[in-house]
N, C-alpha and C positions, 0 to 999 in steps of 0.2 A: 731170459737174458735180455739187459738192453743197453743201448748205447748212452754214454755218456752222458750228452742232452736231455736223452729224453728221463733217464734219472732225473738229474739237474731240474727237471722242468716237470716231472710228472711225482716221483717215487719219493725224493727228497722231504717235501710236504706233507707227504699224506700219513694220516693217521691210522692205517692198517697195515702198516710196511712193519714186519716182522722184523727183519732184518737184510743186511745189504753185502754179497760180500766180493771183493775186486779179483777179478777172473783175468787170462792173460789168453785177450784173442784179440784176431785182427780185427773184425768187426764191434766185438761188443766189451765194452767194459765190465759191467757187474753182472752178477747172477741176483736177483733178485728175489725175497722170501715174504710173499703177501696175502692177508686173510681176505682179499677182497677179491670175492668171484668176477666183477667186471673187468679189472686188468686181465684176469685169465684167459679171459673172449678173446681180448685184441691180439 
C-alpha cells in the first residue's frame, strides 16, 4: 500500500507496476501490484 505521492512519484512510471488499485484509507491511497522485488524491500 502507498500514498498518493509516493504513487505519483515512484509507481506511476515504472515499468513493472502490474497494476494499481484505489483503496479507501486514511493513510494510504492505493494498493499497489508490482513484479519488482526492490519496491518490496522498502
Amino acid at each position: 500500500m502507498v500514498t498518493r505521492r509516493a504513487y505519483e512519484k515512484y509507481c506511476s512510471k515504472c515499468k513493472m507496476l502490474f497494476k494499481a488499485e484505489e483503496i479507501e484509507s486514511p493513510m494510504f491511497r492505493y494498493r499497489v501490484f508490482c513484479k519488482a522485488e526492490y519496491c518490496l524491500e522498502k
